[in-house]
BAVEXBA-757260 format. One record per residue (C-alpha): residue number from 1; residue in one letter; x, y, z. Coordinates in steps of 0.001 Angstrom, whole numbers, plus 500000, padded with zeros to 6 digits. Layout:
@nr=NUM | rest=A | c1=X | c2=Y | c3=Z
...
END
This chain:
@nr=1 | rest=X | c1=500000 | c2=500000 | c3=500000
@nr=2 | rest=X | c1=502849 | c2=502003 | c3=500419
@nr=3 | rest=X | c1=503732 | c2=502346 | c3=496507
@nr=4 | rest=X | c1=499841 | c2=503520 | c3=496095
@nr=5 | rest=X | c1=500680 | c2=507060 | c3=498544
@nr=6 | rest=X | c1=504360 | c2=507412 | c3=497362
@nr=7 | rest=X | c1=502436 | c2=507382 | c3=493396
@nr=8 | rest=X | c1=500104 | c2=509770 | c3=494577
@nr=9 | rest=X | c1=502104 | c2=511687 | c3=496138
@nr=10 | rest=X | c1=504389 | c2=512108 | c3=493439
@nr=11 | rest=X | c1=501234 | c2=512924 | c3=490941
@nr=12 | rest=X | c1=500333 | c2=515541 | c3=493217
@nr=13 | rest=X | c1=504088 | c2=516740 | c3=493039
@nr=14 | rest=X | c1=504006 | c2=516614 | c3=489520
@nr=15 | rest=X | c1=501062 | c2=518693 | c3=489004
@nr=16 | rest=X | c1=501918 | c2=521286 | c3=491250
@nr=17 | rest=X | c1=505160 | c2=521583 | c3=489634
@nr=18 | rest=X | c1=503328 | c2=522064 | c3=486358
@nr=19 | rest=X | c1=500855 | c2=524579 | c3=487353
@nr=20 | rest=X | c1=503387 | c2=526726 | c3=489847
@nr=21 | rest=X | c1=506221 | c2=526990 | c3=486744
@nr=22 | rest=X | c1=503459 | c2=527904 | c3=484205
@nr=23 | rest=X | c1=501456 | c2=530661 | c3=486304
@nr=24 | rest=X | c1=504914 | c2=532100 | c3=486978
@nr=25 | rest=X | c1=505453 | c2=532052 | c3=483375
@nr=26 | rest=X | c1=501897 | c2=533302 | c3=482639
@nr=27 | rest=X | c1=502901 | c2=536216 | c3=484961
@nr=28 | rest=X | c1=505675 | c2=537287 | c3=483023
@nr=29 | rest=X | c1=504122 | c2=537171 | c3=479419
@nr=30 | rest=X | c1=500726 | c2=539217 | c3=481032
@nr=31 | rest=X | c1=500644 | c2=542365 | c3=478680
@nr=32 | rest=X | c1=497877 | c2=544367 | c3=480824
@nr=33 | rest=X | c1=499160 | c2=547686 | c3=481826
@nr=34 | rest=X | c1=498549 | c2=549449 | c3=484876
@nr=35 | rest=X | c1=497393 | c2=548471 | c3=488377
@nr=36 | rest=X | c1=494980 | c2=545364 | c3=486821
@nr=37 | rest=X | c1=498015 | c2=544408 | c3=485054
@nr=38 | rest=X | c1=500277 | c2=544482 | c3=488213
@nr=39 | rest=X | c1=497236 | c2=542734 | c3=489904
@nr=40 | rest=X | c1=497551 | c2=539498 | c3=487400
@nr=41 | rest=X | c1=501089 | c2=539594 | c3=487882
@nr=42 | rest=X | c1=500973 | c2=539438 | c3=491427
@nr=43 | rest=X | c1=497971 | c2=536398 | c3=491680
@nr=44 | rest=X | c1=500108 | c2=534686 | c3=489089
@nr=45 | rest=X | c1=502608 | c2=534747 | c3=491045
@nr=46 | rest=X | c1=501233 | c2=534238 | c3=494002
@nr=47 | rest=X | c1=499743 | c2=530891 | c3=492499
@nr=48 | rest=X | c1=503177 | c2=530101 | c3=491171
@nr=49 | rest=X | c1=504913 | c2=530344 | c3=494494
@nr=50 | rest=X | c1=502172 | c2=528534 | c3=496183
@nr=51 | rest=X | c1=503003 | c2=525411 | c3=493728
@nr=52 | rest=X | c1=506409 | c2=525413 | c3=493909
@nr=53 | rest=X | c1=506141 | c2=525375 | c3=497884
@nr=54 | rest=X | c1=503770 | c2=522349 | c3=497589
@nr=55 | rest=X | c1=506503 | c2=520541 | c3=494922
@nr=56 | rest=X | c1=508901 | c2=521080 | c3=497393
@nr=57 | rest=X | c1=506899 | c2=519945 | c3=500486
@nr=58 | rest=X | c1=506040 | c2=516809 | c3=498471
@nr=59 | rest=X | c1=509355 | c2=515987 | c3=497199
@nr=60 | rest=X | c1=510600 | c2=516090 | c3=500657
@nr=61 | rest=X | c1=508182 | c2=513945 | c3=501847
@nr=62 | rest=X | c1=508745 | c2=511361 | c3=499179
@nr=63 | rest=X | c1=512445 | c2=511646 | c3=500319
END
């Protein structure tokens, strides 16, 4: 039973991987101007943070 949690575990590492690198991509290619566009940029970031911190939390609890 432990291979079923260490698989899901790493899908959910996977994904979050996926999702942080792209919104912190998404923030960087946002072409809004002015305090909505600084607004995107920040929740995409934010988002992309937030996954990276749950890749890493995962990946260390794989390890």
């Amino acid at each position: 039973m432990a291979d079923w949690t260490n698989a899901i575990m790493f899908g959910v590492a996977l994904i979050a991987f996926t999702l942080g690198l792209s919104s912190i991509i998404m923030g960087f290619i946002s072409a809004k101007a002015g305090a909505e566009g600084m607004q995107e940029k920040v929740e995409y970031g934010f988002f992309g943070v937030t996954g990276l911190v749950i890749f890493f939390l995962m990946s260390y609890a794989l390890a």
